[in-house]
C-alpha positions in Angstrom: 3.9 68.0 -85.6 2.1 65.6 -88.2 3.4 62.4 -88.8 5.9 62.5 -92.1 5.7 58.9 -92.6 3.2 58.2 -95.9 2.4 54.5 -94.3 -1.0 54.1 -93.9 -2.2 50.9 -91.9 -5.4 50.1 -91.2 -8.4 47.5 -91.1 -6.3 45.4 -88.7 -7.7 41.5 -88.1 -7.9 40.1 -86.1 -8.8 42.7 -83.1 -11.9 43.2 -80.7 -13.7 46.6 -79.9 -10.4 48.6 -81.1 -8.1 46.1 -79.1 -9.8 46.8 -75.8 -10.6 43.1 -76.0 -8.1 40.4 -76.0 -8.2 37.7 -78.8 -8.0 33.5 -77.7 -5.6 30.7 -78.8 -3.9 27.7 -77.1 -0.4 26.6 -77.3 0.6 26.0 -80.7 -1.9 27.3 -82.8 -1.5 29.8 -85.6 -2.5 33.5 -85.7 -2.9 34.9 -88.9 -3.4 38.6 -89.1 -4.3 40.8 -91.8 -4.1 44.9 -92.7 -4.6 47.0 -95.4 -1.3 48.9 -95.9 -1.3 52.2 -98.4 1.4 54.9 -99.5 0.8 57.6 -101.7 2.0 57.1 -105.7 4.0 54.2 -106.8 6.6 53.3 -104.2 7.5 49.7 -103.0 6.0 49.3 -99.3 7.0 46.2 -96.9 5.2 45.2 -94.3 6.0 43.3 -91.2 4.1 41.5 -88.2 6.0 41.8 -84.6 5.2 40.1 -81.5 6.6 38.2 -78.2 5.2 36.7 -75.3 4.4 39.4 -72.5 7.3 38.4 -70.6 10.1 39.0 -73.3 11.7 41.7 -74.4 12.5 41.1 -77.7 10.4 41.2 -80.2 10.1 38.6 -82.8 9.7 39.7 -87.2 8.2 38.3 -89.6 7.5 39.9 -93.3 4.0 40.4 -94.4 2.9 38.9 -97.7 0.6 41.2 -100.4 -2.5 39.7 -100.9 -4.9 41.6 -103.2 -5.8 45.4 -103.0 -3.6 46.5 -101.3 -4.2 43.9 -98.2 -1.2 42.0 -96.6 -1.0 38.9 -94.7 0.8 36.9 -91.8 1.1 34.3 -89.1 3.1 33.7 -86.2 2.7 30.7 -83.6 2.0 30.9 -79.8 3.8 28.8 -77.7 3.4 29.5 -74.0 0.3 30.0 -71.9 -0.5 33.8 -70.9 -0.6 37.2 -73.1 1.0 37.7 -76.5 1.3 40.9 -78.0 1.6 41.6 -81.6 1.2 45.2 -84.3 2.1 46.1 -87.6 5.2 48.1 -88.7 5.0 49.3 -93.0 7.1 51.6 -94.7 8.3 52.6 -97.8 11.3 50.0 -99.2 13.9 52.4 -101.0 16.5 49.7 -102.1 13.6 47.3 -103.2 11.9 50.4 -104.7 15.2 51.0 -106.4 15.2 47.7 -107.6 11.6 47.2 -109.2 12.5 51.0 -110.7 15.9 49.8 -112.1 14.7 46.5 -113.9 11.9 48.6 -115.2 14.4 50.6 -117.0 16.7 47.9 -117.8 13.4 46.1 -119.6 13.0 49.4 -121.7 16.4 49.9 -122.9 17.4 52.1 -120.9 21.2 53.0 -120.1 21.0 53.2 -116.3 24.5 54.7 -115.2 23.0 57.1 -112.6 20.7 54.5 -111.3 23.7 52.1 -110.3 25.2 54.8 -108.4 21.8 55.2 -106.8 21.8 51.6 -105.7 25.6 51.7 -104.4 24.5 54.4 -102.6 22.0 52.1 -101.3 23.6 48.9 -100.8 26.5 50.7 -98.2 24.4 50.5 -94.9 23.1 47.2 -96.3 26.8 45.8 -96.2 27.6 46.4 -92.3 24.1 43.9 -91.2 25.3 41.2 -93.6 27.2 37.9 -92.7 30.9 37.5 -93.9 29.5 35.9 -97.6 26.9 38.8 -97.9 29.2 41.6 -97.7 31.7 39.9 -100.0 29.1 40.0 -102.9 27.4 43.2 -101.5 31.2 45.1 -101.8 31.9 43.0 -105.7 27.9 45.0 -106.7 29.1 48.3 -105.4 32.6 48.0 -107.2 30.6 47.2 -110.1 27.6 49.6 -109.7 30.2 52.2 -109.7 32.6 51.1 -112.6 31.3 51.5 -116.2 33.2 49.3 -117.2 31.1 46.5 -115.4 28.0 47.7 -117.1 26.9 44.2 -118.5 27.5 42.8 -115.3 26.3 45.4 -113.0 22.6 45.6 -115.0 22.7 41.5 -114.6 23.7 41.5 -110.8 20.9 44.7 -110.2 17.7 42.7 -110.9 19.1 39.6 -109.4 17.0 37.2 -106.9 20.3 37.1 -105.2 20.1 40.8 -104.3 16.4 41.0 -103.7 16.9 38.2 -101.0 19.5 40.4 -99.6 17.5 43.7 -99.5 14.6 42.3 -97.7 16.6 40.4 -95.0 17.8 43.4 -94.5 15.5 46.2 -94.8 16.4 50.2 -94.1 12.9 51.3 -92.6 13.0 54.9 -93.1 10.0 56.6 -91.6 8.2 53.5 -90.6 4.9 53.5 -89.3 3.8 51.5 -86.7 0.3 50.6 -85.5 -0.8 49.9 -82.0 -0.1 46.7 -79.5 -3.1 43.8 -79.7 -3.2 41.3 -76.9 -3.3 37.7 -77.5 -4.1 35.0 -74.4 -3.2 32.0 -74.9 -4.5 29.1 -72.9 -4.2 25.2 -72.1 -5.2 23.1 -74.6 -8.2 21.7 -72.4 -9.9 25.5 -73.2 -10.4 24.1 -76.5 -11.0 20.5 -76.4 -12.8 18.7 -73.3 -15.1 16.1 -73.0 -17.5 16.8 -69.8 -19.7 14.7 -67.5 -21.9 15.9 -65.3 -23.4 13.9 -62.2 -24.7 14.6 -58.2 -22.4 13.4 -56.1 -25.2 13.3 -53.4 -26.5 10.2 -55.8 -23.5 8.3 -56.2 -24.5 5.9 -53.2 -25.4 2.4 -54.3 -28.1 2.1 -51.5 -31.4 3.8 -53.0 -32.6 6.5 -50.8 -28.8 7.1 -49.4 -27.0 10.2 -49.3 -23.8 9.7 -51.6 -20.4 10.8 -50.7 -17.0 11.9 -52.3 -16.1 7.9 -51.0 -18.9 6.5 -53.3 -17.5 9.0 -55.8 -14.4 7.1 -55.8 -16.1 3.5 -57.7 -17.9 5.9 -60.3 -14.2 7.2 -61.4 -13.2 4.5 -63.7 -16.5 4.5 -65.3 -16.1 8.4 -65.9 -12.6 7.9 -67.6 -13.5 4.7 -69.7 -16.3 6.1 -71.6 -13.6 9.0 -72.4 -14.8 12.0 -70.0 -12.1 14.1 -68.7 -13.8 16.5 -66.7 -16.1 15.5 -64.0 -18.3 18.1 -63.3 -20.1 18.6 -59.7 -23.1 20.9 -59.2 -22.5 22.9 -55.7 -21.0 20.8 -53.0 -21.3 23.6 -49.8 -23.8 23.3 -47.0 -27.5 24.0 -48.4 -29.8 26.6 -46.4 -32.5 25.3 -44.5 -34.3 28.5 -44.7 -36.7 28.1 -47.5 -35.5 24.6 -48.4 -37.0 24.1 -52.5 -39.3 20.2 -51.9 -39.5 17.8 -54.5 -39.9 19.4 -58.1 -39.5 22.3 -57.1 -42.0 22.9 -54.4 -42.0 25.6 -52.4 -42.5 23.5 -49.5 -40.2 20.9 -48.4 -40.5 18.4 -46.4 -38.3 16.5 -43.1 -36.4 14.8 -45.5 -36.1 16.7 -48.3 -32.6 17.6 -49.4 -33.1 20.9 -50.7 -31.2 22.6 -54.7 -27.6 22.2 -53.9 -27.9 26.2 -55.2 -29.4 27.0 -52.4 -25.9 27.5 -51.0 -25.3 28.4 -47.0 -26.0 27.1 -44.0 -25.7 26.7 -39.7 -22.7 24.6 -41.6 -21.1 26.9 -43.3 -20.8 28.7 -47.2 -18.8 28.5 -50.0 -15.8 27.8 -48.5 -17.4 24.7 -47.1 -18.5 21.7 -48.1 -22.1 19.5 -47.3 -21.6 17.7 -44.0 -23.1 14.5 -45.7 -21.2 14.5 -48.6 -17.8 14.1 -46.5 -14.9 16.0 -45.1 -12.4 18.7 -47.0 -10.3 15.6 -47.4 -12.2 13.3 -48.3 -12.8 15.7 -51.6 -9.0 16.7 -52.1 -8.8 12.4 -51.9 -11.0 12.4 -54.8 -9.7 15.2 -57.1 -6.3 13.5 -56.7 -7.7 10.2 -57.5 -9.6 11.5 -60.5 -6.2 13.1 -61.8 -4.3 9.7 -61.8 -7.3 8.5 -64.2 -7.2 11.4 -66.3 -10.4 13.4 -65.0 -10.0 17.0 -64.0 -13.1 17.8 -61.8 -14.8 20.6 -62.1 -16.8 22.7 -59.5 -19.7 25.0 -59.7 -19.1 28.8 -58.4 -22.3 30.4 -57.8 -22.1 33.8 -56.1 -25.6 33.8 -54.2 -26.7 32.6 -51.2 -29.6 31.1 -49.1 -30.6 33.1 -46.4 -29.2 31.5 -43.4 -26.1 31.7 -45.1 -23.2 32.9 -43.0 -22.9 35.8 -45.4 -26.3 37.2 -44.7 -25.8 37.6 -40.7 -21.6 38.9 -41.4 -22.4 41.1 -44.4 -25.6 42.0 -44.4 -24.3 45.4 -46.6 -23.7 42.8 -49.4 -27.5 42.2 -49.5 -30.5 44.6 -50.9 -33.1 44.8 -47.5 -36.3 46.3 -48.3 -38.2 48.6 -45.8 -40.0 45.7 -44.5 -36.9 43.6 -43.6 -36.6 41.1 -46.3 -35.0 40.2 -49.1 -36.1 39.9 -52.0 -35.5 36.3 -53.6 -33.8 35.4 -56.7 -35.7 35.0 -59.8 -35.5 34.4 -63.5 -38.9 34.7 -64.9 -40.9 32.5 -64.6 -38.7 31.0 -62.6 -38.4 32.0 -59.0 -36.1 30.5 -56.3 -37.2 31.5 -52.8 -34.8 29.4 -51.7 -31.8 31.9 -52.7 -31.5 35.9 -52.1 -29.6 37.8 -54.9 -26.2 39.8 -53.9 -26.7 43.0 -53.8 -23.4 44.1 -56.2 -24.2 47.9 -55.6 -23.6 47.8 -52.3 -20.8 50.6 -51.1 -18.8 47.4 -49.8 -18.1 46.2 -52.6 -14.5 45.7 -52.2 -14.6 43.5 -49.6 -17.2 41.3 -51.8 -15.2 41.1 -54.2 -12.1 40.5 -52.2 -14.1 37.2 -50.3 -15.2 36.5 -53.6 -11.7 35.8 -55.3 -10.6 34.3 -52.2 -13.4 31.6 -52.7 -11.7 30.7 -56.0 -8.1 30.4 -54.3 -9.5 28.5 -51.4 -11.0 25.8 -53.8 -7.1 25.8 -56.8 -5.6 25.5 -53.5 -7.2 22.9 -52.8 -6.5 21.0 -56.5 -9.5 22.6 -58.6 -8.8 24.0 -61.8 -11.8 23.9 -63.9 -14.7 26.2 -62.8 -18.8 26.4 -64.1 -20.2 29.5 -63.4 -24.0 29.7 -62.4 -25.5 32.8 -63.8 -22.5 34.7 -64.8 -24.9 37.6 -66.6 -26.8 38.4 -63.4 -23.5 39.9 -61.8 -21.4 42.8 -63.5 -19.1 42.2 -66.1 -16.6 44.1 -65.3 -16.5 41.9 -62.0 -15.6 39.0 -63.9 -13.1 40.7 -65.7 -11.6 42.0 -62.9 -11.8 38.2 -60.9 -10.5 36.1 -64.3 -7.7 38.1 -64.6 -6.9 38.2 -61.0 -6.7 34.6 -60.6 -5.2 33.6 -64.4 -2.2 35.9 -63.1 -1.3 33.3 -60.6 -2.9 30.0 -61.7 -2.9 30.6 -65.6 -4.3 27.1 -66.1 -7.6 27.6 -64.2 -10.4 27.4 -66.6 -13.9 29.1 -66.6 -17.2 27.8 -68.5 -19.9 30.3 -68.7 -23.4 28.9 -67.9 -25.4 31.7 -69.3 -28.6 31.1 -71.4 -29.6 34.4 -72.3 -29.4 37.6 -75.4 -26.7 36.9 -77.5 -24.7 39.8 -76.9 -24.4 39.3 -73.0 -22.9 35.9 -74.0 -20.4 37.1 -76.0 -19.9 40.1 -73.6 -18.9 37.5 -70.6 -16.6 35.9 -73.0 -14.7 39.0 -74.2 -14.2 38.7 -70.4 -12.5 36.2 -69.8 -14.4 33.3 -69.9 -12.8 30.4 -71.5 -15.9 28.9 -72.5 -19.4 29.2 -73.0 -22.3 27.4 -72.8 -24.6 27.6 -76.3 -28.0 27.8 -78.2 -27.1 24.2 -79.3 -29.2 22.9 -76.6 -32.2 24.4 -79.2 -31.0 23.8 -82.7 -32.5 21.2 -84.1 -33.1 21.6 -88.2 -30.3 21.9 -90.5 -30.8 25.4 -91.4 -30.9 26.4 -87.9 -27.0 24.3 -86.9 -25.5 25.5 -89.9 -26.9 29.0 -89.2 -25.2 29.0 -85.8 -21.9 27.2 -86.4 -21.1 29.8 -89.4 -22.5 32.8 -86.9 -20.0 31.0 -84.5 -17.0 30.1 -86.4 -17.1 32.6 -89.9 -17.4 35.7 -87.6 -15.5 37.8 -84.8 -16.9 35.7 -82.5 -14.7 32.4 -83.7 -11.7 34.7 -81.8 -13.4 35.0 -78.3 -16.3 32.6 -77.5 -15.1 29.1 -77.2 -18.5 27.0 -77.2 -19.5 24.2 -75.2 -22.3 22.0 -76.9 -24.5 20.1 -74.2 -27.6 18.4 -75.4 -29.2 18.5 -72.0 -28.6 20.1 -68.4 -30.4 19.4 -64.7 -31.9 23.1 -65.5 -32.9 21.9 -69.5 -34.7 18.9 -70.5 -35.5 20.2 -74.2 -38.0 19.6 -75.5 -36.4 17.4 -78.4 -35.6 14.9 -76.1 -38.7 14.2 -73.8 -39.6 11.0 -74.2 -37.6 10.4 -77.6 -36.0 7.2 -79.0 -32.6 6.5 -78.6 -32.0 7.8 -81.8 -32.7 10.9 -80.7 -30.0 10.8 -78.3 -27.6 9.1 -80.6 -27.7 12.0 -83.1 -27.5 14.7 -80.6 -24.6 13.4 -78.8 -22.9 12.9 -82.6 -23.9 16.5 -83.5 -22.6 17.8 -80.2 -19.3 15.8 -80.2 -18.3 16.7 -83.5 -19.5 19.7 -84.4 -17.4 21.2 -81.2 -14.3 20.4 -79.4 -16.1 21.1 -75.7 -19.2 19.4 -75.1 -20.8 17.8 -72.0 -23.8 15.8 -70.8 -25.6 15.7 -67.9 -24.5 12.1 -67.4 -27.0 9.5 -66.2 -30.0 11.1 -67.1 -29.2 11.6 -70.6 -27.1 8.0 -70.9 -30.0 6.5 -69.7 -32.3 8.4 -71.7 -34.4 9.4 -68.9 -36.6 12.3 -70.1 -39.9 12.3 -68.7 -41.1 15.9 -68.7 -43.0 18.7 -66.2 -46.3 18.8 -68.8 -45.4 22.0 -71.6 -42.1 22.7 -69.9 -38.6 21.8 -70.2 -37.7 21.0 -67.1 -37.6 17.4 -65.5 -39.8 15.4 -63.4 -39.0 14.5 -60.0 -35.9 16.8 -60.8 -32.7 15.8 -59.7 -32.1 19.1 -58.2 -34.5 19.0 -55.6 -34.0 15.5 -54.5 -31.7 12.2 -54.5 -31.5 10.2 -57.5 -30.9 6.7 -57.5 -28.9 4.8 -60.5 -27.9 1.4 -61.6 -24.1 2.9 -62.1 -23.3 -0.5 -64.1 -26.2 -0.6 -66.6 -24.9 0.0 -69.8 -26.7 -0.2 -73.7 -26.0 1.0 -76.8 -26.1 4.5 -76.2 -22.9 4.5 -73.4 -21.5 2.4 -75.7 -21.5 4.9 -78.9 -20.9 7.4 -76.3 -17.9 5.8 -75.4 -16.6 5.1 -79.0 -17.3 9.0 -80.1 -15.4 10.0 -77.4 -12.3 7.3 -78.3 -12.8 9.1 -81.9 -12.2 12.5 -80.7 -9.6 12.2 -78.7 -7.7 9.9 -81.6 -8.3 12.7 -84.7 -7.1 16.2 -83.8 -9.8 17.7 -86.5 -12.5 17.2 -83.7 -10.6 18.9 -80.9 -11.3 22.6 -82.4 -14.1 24.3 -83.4 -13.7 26.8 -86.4 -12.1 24.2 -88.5 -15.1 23.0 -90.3 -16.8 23.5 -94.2 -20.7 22.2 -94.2 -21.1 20.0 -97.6 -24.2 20.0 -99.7 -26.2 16.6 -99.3 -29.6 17.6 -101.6 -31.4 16.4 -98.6 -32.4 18.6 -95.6 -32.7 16.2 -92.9 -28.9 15.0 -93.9 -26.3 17.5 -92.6 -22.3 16.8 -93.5 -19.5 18.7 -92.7 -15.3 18.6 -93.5 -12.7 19.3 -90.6 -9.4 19.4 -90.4 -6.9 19.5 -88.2 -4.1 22.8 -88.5 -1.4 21.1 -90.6 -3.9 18.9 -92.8 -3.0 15.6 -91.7 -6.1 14.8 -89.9 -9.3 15.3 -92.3 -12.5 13.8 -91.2 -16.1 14.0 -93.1 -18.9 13.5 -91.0 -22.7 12.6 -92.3 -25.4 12.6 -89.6 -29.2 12.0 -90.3 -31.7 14.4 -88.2 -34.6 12.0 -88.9 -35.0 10.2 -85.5 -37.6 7.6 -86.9 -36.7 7.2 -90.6 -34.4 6.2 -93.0 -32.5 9.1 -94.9 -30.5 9.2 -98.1 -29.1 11.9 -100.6 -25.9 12.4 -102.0 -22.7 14.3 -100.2 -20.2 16.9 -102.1 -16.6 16.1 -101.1 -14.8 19.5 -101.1 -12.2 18.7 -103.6 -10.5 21.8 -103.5 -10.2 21.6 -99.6 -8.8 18.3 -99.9 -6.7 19.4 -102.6 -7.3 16.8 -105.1 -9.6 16.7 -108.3 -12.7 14.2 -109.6 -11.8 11.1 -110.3 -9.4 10.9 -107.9 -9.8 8.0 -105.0 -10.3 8.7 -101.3 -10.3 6.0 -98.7 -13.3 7.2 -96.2 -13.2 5.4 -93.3 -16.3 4.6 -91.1 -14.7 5.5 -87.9 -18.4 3.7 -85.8 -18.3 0.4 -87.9 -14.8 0.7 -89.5 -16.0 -0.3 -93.1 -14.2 1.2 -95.5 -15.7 2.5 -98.8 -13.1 4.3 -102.3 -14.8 7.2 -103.7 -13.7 8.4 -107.2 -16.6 11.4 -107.5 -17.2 14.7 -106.1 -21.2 13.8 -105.1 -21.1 10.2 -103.2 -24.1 8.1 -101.9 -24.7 7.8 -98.4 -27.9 6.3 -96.6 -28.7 6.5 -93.0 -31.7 5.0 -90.8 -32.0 5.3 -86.9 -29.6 2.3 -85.6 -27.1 4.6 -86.3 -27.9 7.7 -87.5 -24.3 8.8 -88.7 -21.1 8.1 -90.1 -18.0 9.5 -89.3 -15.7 9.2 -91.9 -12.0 9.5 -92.1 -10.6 11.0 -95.1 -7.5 8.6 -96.2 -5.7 10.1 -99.5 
C-alpha cells in the first residue's frame, strides 16, 4: 500500500552520506537543521524537529519555522556527551488550514455560518489536551461557533492570535509524515578547543647528552601550563627495536649510542603496552599524568599500530605480518620516505580478530592507566572501517577519550577518517601561506559539509614537517604563523621547543630537520625565554579568555584592499564575545590597507562607534566607519581586536 500522507520532506541538513555518517557537536552547542517540506495544492503544512539523547525515551518537539520556498528551519541544543538523534515529522494543519481559510473569507465579506461549524467541529479534540483556562475559552468559541446569534463575536474570536496560539500548541497531525533518524555525537568541549605542545620526553634531562625521564618531565610541567598549553603531547614512549635502529638524521646505520625513532616501536623490552626502560617505570608515568592533571595539562600519547621487527608481536603473531617467499618483511614506507626500521601490519591477515582485539586492548591498557587524549600515526595506512569499529568501541565506555588524526595525505581520505570517528584532524595549514590560499581552505573547511565532521587542528610545524616557510625565517615568521594558527582554529599545537626557539635549520631542498630530533637526543635550555614564548603565552591567555576563538566555523573573512593583510570576524554562539583580528603575511615589511567592519554582523550601522580593543598591546582605538585604517610591520605582525559595542 502507498503512503496516503501528501507530506513530502526532503533535502534534509544537516546529514552525511544519507545519514550513514554521524554529524559532531559538543555540549551546548546549537544544531540547526533544515528541509524542504511540500504538499500538493494550497493547504497549511506544519513542520516539526524531534530529538532526545540516545538514552531517553521520550522524545523532545520543537515547531519548524518557514523560511523561503518552501524550506523550514530549526534548532535544538545538545547537552550530554554521546549520540543524539533527531528527524522531521510535516503534515497537513486542518484547524490552522481552517483558520487561514476562514479569515480569508471573513476579509471578502463573506457570511461564514458553515465554516464556524467546521471549526467547532475542529476545536472539540483540541479541548481535551488543553489546561483548565484553555478549555474554558475553547468551550465559550464552540458555544459561539455554533450560535448565530454570536456571529459578530464568533468571526472576531475565529481569526484571533489567541486561537492560533492554541491550535499550534496543540496540533491534530493527521497523516503525518515522518522522515528517517540522523545521529548526532556529541563530545567534550576539549574536541573543539585545545591548545597542544609537543616535546621528547627522552630530552627533558637538564644534563646535555642525558637520557630524560618522566621525573625530569615533572620541572617542565609548570612551564607547559603557564604559557597556556593544556595538552602535552608525547611521541611514542614503548621500548624501541634494536633491529634496524634509524642513526642520526635518519641514517640507515646507527651507531652504539644512537637512540633509534621512538616509532620504531618493540623491543627484547617489550611493545606497546610497555614503556622505554630509560624513560622510567609504569609509575613513574601514571605520577606524571596525575601531576600534569592538577596543573591543567591532559597528556596526550601517540598510538601507532606498527612495529620494529624484534618486536614481541613479530615472534607471537607472525600471521599479523605479510612474509615474502624469501623470509622478510618488507619495511614500511611512504615514498620517498622509507623506514627500515619498522615493518607494516599486515591487516589482511585471516587473524584479524585477534589484531584487532590486542589492538583495542592497547587503548584500554593506556585510559586505564589515566590517558585520554590519543595522536594517531598514520591512521590512512590501516582500514577505515578498523577505526570505526576501534573509536566506537572505546567511546562506548570512556566517551571522553579523544582521537587527533595525524594524516597528511588526499583530501578525501582525511575527511574519510574523520567521518570515522576521529575527533580531530591534522590540516593543510602546515602549507597555506598566501591569503588566497587560507581563505580558500577555511571557507572549504567551515562553509561546507565538512564544518559538521572534520574538526581541524592547525600546527605550524611537526618533528616530521619543517616547512619550508619557516627554515631559517625571522621571528616574524613565527609570530604570524602562531597568530594565524591560534585564531583561525580552536585546536592547534606546536612542536614546542623547536618552534619556540625558532630552530629551523633544514636537510638542503627538503622539509625535514637537521640533526632531527627523532633520531637522536636533543638538548634545551628549558628556561630561555624571548619574545616569541612570550606572545605565545599571551595568545594563548587570549584564547582561553574570548569564547569566539574556541570554535572554528564561527568566522567572516573582511576585505582589507591589501593582499598581504588578511582579517577576519568571530563570534562566540550567543554574540557576546566578538573579536576582529588583522594579521600581516609580510615577514620583513611594513603593511597597511584599510579593513571592512561587517556592520551587519555586528548589527549596527556607519557612523556608529565601536570600541576595538588591542587584545597584544591593550590600546584602544573608537571607530565610527565601515572601512578603518590599520598598519602593521614585523615586531608584531597582528592585532587582535576585541569588538566592544
Amino acid at each position: 500500500m502507498q503512503n496516503q500522507s501528501r507530506i513530502v520532506i526532503e533535502n534534509i541538513a544537516p546529514q552525511l552520506n544519507c545519514g550513514a555518517v554521524f554529524i559532531k557537536r559538543v555540549i551546548n552547542e546549537i544544531v540547526t537543521v533544515t528541509a524542504d517540506v511540500l504538499v500538493d495544492g494550497h493547504d497549511v503544512i506544519q513542520a516539526s524537529l524531534l530529538y532526545k539523547h540516545k538514552s531517553e525515551k521520550t522524545w523532545k518537539e520543537t515547531r519548524m519555522h518557514p523560511t523561503n520556498n518552501d524550506g523550514y528551519t530549526a534548532s535544538f541544543q545538545v547537552t550530554k556527551q554521546g549520540f543524539y538523534e533527531y528527524k522531521l515529522q510535516g503534515w497537513v494543519d486542518y484547524p490552522l488550514n481552517w483558520q487561514h481559510g476562514i479569515g480569508r473569507k471573513i476579509d471578502d465579506y463573506q457570511h461564514v455560518k458553515s465554516e464556524l461549524l467546521e471549526g467547532a467541529e475542529l476545536l472539540k479534540p483540541i479541548v481535551k489536551k488543553a489546561t483548565t483556562e484553555e478549555k474554558k475559552y475553547l468551550n465559550t468559541l464552540i458555544a459561539f461557533f455554533e450560535d448565530e446569534t454570536k456571529y459578530a463575536e464568533a468571526i472576531k474570536e475565529a481569526v484571533s492570535n489567541k486561537l492560533k496560539e492554541i491550535l499550534i500548541k496543540y496540533p491534530i497531525k493527521l497523516l503525518e509524515q515522518e522522515s528517517k533518524s540522523l545521529p548526532v555525537y556529541v563530545d567534550r568541549l576539549k574536541a573543539r578547543f585545545s591548545t597542544w605542545y609537543e616535546f621528547f620526553p627522552r630530552s627533558a634531562s637538564e644534563t646535555e647528552g642525558k637520557h630524560g625521564t618522566f621525573k625530569d618531565c615533572h620541572r617542565l610541567l609548570p612551564r607547559v601550563a603557564k604559557m597556556g598549553f593544556d595538552t602535552l603531547y608525547f611521541p611514542p614512549i614503548h621500548p624501541i627495536g634494536e633491529v634496524n635502529r634509524k642513526g642520526k638524521n635518519n641514517t640507515t646505520v646507527a651507531e652504539k649510542n644512537d637512540v633509534g625513532s621512538t616509532w620504531g616501536i618493540g623491543s627484547k623490552h617489550g611493545g606497546h603496552k610497555d614503556i622505554h626502560p630509560e624513560l622510567g617505570s609504569l609509575e613513574d608515568f601514571k605520577e606524571l599524568i596525575k601531576d600534569a592533571k592538577k596543573q591543567g595539562i591532559e597528556i596526550a600519547m601517540d598510538y601507532a599500530l606498527q612495529a620494529a621487527p624484534d618486536h614481541p608481536w613479530v615472534k607471537d603473531h607472525p600471521d599479523w605480518f605479510k612474509w615474502r617467499p624469501d623470509g622478510t618483511v618488507q619495511y614500511a614506507e611512504n615514498p620517498p620516505k622509507k623506514y627500515q626500521d619498522i615493518l607494516p601490519i599486515y591487516w589482511e591477515t585471516a587473524d584479524y580478530k585477534n589484531l584487532w582485539q590486542e589492538c583495542l586492548d592497547t587503548l584500554f591498557y593506556w585510559i586505564d592507566c589515566g590517558i585520554n587524549v590519543f595522536r594517531v600515526d598514520n591512521p590512512h595506512t590501516k582500514p577505515y572501517y578498523f577505526w570505526g569499529w576501534i573509536i566506537t568501541e572505546v567511546k562506548k565506555k570512556h566517551p571522553d577519550v579523544l582521537f587527533l588524526a595525524e594524516a597528511f595525505t588526499r583530501p578525501k581520505i582525511m575527511q574519510q577518517l574523520a567521518k570515522q570517528g576521529y575527533t580531530q584532524s591534522y590540516t593543510y595549514f602546515t602549507w597555506r601561506e598566501s591569503k588566497h590560499e587560507i581563505i580558500e581552505y577555511m571557507n572549504e573547511l567551515t562553509k561546507t559539509d565538512q564544518k559538521e565532521y572534520m574538526r581541524p587542528n592547525f600546527w605550524p610545524n611537526t618533528p616530521d614537517i619543517n616547512p619550508f616557510h619557516l627554515q631559517n625565517a625571522p621571528e616574524a615568521k613565527f609570530l604570524l604563523r602562531y597568530a594565524l594558527a591560534a585564531t583561525l582554529s580552536s585546536n592547534i599545537g606546536i612542536y614546542g621547543p623547536v618552534f619556540e626557539q625558532m630552530i629551523s635549520q633544514p636537510i638542503n631542498g627538503k622539509e625535514e630537520y637537521y640533526m632531527s630530533e627523532k633520531f637522536q637526543l636533543c638538548h634545551y635550555d628549558w628556561n630561555k625565554e624571548n619574545r616569541l614564548t612570550t606572545i605565545i603565552s599571551l595568545i594563548n591567555s587570549i584564547r582561553k579568555n574570548n569564547e569566539s576563538f574556541q570554535q572554528t566555523n564561527n568566522i567572516q573573512f573582511c576585505e582589507t584592499g591589501n593582499d598581504n593583510l588578511i582579517a577576519f570576524y568571530k563570534w562566540n554562539q550567543d554574540k557576546t564575545n566578538e573579536t576582529l583580528t588583522v594579521i600581516s603575511l609580510d615577514a620583513y615589511h611594513t603593511q597597511s590597507g584599510s579593513v571592512q567592519v561587517p556592520l551587519h554582523q555586528l548589527n549596527i550601522h556607519e557612523g556608529q562607534k565601536i570600541e576595538v580593543q588591542d587584545l597584544i598591546t591593550n590600546n584602544s582605538y573608537n571607530w565610527y566607519n565601515e572601512w578603518n585604517y590599520v598598519e602593521l610591520n614585523p615586531f608584531i605582525p597582528f592585532h587582535i581586536f576585541k569588538i566592544n559595542k
